[in-house]
Each structure stands twice: as structure tokens, then as C-alpha cells.
C-alpha positions in Angstrom: -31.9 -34.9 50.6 -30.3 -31.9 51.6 -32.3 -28.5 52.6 -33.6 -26.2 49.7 -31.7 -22.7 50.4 -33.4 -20.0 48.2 -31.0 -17.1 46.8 -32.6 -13.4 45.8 -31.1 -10.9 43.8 -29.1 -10.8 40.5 -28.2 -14.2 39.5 -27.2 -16.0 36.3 -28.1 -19.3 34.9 -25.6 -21.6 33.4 -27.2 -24.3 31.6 -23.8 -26.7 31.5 -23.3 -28.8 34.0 -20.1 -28.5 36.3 -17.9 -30.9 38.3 -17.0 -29.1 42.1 -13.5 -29.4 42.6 -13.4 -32.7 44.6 -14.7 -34.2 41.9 -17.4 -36.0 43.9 -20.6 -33.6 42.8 -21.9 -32.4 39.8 -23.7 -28.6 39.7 -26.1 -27.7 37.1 -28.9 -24.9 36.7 -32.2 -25.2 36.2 -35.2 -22.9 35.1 -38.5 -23.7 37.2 -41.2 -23.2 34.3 -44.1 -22.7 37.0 -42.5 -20.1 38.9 -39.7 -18.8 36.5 -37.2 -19.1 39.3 -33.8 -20.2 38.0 -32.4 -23.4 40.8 -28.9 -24.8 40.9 -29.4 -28.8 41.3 -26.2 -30.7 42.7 -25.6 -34.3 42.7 -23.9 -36.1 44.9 -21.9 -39.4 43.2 -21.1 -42.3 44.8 -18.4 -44.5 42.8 
């Protein structure tokens, strides 16, 4: 697992999942309902 990095300011949650342009990864947002904090989860894929 990878480290947490924590980003302030204005920032947007998209709720559809996204390949990264290697095509390795997948990105999706999240919303945290304890803290209200919106995350951005990415998967790493192993074929």
C-alpha cells in the first residue's frame, strides 16, 4: 500500500471511475461519510 497524501483546497468529486493513461490503474473518488472528506482511491491491476 502506497502512502495516504491529503489535498486541501477546492476540489471536485467525480464519482466515475477512470483508466490512467497506461492503462495499468484505475482512479475513482470517494466521499468519506465520517469525515465528509472526498478521497481519490487508485488501483493498481495486475493482468
Amino acid at each position: 500500500m502506497k502512502e495516504k497524501i491529503f489535498v486541501t483546497g477546492d476540489t471536485r468529486c467525480d464519482f466515475h471511475p477512470r483508466w490512467d493513461r497506461a492503462g495499468d490503474r484505475i482512479r475513482f473518488g470517494a466521499l468519506d461519510p465520517a469525515t465528509w472528506t472526498r478521497q481519490l482511491h487508485v488501483v493498481d491491476l495486475e493482468f
